[in-house]
DSSP file (Angstrom, degrees, kcal/mol; ACC not computed):
  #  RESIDUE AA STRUCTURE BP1 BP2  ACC     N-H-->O    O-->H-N    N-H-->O    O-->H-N    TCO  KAPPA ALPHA  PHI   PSI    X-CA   Y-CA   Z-CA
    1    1 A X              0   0    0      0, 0.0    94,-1.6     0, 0.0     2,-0.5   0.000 360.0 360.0 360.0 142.6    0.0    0.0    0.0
    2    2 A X  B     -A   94   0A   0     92,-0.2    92,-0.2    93,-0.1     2,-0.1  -0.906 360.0-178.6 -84.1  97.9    0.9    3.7   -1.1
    3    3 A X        -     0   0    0     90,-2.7     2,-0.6    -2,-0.5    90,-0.3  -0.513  26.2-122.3 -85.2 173.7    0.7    6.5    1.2
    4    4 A X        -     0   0    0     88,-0.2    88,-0.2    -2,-0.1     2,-0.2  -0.922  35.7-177.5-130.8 118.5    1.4   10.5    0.6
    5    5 A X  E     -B   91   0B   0     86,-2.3    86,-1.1    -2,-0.6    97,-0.0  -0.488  40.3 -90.9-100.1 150.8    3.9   11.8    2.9
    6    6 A X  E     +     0   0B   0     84,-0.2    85,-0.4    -2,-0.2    -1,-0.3  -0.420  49.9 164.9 -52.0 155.4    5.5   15.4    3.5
    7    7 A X  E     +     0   0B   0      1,-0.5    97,-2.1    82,-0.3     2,-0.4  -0.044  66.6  13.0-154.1 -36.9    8.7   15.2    0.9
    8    8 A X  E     +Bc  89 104B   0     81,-0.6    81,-2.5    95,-0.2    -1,-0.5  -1.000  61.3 173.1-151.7 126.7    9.4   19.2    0.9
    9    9 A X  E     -Bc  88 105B   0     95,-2.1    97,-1.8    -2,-0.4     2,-0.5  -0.920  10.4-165.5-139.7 144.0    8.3   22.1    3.1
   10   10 A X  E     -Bc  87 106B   0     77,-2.4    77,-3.6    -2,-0.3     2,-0.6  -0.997  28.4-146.2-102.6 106.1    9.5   26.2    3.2
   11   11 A X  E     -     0   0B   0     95,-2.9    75,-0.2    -2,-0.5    77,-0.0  -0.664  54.5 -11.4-120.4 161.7    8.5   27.2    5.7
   12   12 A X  E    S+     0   0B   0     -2,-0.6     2,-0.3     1,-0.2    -1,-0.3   0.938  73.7 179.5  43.0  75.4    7.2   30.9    6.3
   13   13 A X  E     -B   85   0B   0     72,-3.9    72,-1.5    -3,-0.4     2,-0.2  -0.953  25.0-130.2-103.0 146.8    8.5   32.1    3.2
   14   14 A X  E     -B   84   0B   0     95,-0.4     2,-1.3    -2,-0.3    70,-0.2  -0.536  27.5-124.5 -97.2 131.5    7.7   36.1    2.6
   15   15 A X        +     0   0    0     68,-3.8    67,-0.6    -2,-0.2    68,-0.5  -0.611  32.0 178.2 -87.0  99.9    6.4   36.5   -0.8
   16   16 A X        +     0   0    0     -2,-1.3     2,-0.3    53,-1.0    54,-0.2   0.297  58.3  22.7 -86.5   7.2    8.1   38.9   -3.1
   17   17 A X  B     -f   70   0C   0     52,-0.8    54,-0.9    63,-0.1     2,-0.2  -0.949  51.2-174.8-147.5 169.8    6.7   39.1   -6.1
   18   18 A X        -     0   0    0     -2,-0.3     2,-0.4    52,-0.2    54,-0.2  -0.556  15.6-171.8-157.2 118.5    3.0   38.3   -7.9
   19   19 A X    >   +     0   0    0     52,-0.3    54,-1.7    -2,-0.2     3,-1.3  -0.883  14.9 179.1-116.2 131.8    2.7   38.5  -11.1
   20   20 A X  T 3  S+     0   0    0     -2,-0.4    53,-0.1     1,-0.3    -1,-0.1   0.746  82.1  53.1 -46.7 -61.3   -0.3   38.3  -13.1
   21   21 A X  T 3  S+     0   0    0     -3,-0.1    -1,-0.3    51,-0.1    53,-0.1   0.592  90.3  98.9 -55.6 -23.9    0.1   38.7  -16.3
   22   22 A X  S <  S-     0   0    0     -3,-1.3    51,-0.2    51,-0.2    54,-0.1  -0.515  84.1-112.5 -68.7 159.3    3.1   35.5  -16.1
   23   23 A X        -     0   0    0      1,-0.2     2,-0.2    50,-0.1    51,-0.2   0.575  66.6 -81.3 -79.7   0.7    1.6   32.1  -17.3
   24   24 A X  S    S+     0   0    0     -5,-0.2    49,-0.3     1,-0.2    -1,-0.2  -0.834  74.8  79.1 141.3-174.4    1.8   30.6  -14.2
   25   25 A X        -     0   0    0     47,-0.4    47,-1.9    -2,-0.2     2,-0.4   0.303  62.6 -75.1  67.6 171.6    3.5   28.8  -11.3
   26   26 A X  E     -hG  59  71C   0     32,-3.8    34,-2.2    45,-0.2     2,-0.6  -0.824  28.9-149.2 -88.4 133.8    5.9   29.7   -8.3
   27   27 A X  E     -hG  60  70C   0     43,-1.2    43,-0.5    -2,-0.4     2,-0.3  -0.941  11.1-169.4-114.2 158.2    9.4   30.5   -8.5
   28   28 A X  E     -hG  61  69C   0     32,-2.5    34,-1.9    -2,-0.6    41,-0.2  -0.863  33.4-105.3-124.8 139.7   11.4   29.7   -5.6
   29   29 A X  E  >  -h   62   0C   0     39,-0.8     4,-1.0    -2,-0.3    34,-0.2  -0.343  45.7-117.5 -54.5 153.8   15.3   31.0   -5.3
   30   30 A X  H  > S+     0   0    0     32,-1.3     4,-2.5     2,-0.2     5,-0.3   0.811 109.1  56.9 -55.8 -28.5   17.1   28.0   -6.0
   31   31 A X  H  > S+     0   0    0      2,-0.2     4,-1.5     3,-0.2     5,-0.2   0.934 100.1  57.9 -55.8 -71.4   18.8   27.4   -3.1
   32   32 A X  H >> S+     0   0    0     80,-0.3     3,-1.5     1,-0.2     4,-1.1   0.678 112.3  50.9 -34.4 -91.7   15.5   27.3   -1.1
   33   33 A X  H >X>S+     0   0    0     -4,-1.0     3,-3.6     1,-0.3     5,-0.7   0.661 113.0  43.6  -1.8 -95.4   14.9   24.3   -3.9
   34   34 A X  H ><5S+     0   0    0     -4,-2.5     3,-2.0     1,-0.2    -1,-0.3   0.690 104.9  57.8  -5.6 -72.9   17.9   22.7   -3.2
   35   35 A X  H <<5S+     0   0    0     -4,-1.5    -1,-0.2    -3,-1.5    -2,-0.2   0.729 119.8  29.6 -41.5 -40.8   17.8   22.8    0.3
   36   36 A X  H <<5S-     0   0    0     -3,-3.6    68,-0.3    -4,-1.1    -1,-0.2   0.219 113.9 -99.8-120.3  20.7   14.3   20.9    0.4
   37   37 A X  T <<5 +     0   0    0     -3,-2.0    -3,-0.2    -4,-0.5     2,-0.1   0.722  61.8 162.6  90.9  -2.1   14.5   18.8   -2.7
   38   38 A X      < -     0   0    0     -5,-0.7     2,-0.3    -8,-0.1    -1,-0.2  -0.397  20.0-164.6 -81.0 160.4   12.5   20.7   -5.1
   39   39 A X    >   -     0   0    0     -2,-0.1     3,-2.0    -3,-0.1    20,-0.5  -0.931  30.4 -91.4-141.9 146.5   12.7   20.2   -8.3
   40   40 A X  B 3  S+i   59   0C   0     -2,-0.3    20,-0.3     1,-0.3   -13,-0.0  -0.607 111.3  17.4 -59.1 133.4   11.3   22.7  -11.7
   41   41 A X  T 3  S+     0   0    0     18,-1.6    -1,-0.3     1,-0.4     2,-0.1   0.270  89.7 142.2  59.8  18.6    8.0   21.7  -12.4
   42   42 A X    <   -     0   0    0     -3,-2.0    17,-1.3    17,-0.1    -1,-0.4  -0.442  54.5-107.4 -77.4 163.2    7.2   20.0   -9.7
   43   43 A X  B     +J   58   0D   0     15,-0.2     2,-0.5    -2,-0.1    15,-0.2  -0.402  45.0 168.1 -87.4 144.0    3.5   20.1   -7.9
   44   44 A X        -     0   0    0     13,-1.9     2,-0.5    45,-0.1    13,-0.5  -0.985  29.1-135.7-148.0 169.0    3.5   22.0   -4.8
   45   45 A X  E     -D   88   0B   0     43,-1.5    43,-0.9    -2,-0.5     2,-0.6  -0.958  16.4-143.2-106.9 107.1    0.7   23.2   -2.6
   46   46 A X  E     -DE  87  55B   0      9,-3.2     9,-1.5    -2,-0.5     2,-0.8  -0.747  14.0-170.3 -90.9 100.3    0.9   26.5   -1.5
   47   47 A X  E     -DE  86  54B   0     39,-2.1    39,-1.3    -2,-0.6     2,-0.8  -0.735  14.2-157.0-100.9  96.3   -0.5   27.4    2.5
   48   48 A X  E  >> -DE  85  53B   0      5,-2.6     5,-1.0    -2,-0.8     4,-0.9  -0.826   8.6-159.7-104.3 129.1   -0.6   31.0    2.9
   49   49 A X  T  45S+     0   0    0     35,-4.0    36,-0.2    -2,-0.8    -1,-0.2   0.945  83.1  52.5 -57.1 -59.5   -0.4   32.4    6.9
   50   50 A X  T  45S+     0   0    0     34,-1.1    -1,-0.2     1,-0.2    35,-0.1   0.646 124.1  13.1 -76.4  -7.1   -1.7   35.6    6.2
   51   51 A X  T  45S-     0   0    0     -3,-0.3    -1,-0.2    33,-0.2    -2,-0.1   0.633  91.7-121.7-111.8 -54.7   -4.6   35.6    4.6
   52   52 A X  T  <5 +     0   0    0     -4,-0.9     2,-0.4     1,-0.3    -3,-0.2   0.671  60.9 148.1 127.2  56.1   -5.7   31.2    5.0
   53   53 A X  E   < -E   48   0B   0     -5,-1.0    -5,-2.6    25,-0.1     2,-0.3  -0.891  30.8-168.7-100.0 136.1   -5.7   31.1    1.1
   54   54 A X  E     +E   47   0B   0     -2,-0.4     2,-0.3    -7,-0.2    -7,-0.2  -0.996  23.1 149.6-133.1 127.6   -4.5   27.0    0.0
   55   55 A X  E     -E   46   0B   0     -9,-1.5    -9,-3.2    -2,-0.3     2,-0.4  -0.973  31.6-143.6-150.4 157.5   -3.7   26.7   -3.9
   56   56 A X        +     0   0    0    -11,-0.3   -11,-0.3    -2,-0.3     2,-0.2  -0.920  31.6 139.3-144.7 146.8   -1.5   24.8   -5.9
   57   57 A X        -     0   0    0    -13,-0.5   -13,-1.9    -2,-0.4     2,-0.2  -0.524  52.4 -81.1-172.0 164.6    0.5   25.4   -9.0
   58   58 A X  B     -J   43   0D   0    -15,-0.2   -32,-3.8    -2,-0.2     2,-0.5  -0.616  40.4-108.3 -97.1 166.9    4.6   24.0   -9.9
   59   59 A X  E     -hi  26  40C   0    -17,-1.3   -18,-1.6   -20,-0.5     2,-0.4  -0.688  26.7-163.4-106.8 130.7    7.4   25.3   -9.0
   60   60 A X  E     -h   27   0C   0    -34,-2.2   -32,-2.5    -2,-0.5     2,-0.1  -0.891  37.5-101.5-105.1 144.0   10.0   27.3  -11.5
   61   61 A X  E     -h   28   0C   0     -2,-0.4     2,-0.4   -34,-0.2   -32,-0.2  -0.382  39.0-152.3 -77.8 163.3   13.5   27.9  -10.4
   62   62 A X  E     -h   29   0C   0    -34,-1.9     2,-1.4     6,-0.1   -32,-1.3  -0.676  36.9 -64.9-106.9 141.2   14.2   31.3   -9.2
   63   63 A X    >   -     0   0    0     -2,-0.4     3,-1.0   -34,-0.2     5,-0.3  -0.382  53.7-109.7 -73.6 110.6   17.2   33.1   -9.2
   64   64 A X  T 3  S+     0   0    0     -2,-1.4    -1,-0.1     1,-0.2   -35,-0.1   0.034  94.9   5.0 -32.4  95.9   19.9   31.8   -7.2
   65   65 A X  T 3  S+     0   0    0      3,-0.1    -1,-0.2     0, 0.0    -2,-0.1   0.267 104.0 103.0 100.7   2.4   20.8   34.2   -3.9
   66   66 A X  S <  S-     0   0    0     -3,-1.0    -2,-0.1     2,-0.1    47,-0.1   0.695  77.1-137.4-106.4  -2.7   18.1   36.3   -4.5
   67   67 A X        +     0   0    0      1,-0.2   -51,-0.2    45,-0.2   -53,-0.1   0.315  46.2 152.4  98.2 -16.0   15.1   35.5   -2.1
   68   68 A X        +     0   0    0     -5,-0.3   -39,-0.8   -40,-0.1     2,-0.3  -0.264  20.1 168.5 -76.6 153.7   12.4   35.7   -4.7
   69   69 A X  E     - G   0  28C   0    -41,-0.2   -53,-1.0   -55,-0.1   -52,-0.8  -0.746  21.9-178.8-146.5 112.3    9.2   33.6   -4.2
   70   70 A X  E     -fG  17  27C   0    -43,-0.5   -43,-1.2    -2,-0.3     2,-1.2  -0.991  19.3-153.1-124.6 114.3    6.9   35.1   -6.9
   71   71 A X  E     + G   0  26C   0    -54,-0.9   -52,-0.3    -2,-0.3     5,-0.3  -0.666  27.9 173.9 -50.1  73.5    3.5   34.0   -7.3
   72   72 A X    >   +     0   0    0    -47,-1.9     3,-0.7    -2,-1.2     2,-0.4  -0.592  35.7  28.2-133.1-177.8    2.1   34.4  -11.1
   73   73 A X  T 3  S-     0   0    0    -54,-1.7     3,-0.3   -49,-0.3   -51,-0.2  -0.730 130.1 -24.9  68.2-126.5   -0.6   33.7  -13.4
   74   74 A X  T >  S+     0   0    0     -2,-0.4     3,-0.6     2,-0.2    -1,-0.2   0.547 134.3  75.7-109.7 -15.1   -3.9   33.5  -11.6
   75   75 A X  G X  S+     0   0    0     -3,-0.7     3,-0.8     1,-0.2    -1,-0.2   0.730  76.7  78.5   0.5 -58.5   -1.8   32.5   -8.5
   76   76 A X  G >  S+     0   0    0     -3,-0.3     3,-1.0    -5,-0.3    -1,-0.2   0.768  83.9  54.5 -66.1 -67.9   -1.0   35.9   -8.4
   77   77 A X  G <  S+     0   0    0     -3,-0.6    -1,-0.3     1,-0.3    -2,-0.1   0.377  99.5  64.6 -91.4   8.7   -4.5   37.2   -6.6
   78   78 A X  G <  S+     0   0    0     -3,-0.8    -1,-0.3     1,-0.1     2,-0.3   0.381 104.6  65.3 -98.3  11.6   -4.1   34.4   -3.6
   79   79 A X    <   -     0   0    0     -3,-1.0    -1,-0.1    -8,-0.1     2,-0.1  -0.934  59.9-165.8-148.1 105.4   -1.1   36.5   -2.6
   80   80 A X    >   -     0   0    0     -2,-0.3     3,-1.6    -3,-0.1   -65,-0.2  -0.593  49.6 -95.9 -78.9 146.4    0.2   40.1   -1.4
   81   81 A X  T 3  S+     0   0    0      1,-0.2   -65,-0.2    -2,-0.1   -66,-0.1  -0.385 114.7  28.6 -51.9 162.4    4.0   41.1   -1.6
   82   82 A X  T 3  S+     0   0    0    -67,-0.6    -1,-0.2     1,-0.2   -66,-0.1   0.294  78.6 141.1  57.7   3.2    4.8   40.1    1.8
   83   83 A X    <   -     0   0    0     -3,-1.6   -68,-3.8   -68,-0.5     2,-0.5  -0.339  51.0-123.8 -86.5 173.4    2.9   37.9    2.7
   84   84 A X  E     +B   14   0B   0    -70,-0.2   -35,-4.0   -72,-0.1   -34,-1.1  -0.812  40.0 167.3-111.3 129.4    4.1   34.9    4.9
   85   85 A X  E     -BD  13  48B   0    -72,-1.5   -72,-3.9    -2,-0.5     2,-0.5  -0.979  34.4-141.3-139.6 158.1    3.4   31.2    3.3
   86   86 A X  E     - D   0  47B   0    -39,-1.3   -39,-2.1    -2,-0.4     2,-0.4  -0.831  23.7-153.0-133.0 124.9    4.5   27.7    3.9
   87   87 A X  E     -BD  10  46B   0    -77,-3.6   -77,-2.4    -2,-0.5     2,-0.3  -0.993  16.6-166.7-124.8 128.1    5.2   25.4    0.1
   88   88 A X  E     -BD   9  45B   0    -43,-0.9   -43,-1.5    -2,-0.4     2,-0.2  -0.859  21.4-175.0 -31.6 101.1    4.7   21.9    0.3
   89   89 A X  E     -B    8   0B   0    -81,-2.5   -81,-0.6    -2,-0.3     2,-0.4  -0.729  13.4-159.6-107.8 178.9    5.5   19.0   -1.8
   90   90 A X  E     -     0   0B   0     -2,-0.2     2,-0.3   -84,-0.2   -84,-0.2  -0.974   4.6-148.7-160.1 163.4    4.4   15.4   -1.0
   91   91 A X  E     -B    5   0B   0    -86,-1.1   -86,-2.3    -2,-0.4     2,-0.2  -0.870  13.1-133.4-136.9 138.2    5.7   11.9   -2.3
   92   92 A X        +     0   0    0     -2,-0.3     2,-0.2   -88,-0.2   -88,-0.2  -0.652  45.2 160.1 -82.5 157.8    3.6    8.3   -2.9
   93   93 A X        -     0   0    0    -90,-0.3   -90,-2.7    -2,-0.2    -2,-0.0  -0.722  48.5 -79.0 178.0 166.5    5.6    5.8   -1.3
   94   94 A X  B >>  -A    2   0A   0    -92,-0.2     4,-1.9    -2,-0.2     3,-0.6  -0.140  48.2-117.4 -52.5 156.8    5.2    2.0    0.2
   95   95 A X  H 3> S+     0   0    0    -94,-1.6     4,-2.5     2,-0.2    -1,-0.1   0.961 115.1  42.6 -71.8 -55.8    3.6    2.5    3.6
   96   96 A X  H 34 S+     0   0    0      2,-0.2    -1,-0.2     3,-0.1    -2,-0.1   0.494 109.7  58.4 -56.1   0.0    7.2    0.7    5.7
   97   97 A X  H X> S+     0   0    0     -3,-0.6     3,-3.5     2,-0.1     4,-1.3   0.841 111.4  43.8-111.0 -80.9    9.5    3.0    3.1
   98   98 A X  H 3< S+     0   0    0     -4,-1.9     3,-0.5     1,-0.3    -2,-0.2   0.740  94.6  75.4   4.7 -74.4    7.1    6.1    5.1
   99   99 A X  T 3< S+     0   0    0     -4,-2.5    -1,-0.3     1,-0.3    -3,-0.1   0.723 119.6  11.9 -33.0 -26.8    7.5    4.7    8.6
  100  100 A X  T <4 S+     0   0    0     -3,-3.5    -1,-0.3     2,-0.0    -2,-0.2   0.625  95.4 119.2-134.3  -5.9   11.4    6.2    8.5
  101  101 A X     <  -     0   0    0     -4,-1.3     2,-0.2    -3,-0.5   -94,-0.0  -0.204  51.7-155.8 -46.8 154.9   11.3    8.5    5.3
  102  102 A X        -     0   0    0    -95,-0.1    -1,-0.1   -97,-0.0   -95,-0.1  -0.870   8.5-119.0-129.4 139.6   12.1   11.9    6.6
  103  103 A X        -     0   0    0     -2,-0.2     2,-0.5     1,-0.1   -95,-0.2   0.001  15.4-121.9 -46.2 151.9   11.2   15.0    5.0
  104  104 A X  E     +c    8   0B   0    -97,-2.1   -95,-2.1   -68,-0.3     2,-0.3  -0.836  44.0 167.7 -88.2 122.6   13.3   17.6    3.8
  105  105 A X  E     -c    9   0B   0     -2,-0.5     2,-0.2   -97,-0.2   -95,-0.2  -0.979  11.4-177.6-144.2 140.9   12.3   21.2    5.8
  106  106 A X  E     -c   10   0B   0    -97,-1.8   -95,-2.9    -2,-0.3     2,-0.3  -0.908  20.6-152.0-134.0 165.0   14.0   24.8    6.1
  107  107 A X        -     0   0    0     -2,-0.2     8,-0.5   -97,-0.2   -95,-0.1  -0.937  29.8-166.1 -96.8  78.2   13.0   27.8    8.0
  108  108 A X  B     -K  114   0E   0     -2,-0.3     6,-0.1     6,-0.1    -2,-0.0  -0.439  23.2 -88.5 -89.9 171.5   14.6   30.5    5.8
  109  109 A X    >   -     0   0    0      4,-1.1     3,-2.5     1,-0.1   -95,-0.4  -0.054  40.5 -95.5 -60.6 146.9   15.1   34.2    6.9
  110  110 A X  T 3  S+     0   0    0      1,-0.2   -96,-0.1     2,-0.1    -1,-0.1   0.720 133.7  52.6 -31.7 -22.3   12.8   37.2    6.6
  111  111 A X  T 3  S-     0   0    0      2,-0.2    -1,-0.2   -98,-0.0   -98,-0.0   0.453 126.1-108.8-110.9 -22.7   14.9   37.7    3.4
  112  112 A X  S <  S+     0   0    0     -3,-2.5     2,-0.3     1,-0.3   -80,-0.3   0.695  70.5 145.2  85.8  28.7   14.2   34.2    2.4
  113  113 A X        -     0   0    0    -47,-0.1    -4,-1.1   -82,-0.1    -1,-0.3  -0.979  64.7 -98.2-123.1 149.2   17.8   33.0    3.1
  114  114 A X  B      K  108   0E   0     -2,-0.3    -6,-0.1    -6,-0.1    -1,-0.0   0.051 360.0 360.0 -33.5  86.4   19.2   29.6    4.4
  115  115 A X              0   0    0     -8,-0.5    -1,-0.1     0, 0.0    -7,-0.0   0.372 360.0 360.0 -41.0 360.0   19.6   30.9    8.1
């Protein structure tokens, strides 16, 4: 049997861009990526603190050292610059492969680098 486990979380990253007019998805600095295992075009679910808004859209890399988490497409109106949100991935896997998996999680900085 298959469960869906935590794989990836950022959490309370501050959102620094939304734009509308882009065709969609998140982009995430790369490090942030790195760090938790994300991957370009991957699913993520998107938890935002300040408002309670839940959507989800894939992730595009972001420019490396620069902090950005930008929101776009139709994304873009579940999201304020600044706001604080928590991104998500989750993994199928055998239910005893679960039992010890453990997720990859950061806490980055107000600035939305690796502390």
């Amino acid at each position: 049997m298959n469960i869906e486990v935590l794989k990836s979380k950022i959490h309370r990253a501050t959102i620094t861009m939304a734009d509308l007019n882009y065709v969609g998805s998140i982009a995430i600095d790369e490090d942030l990526m790195d760090a938790v295992n994300l991957i370009e075009n991957e699913r993520v679910h998107i938890y935002n603190i300040t408002n309670g808004e839940r959507l989800e859209t894939y992730v595009i890399k972001g420019e490396r050292g620069s902090g950005v988490i930008s929101l776009n497409g139709a994304a873009a109106r579940k999201a304020e610059i600044g706001d604080l949100v928590i991104i998500v991935s989750y993994a199928s896997m055998d239910f005893e492969e679960a039992k010890s998996f453990k997720p990859s999680i950061v806490f980055p900085t107000e600035e939305n680098k690796l502390s």
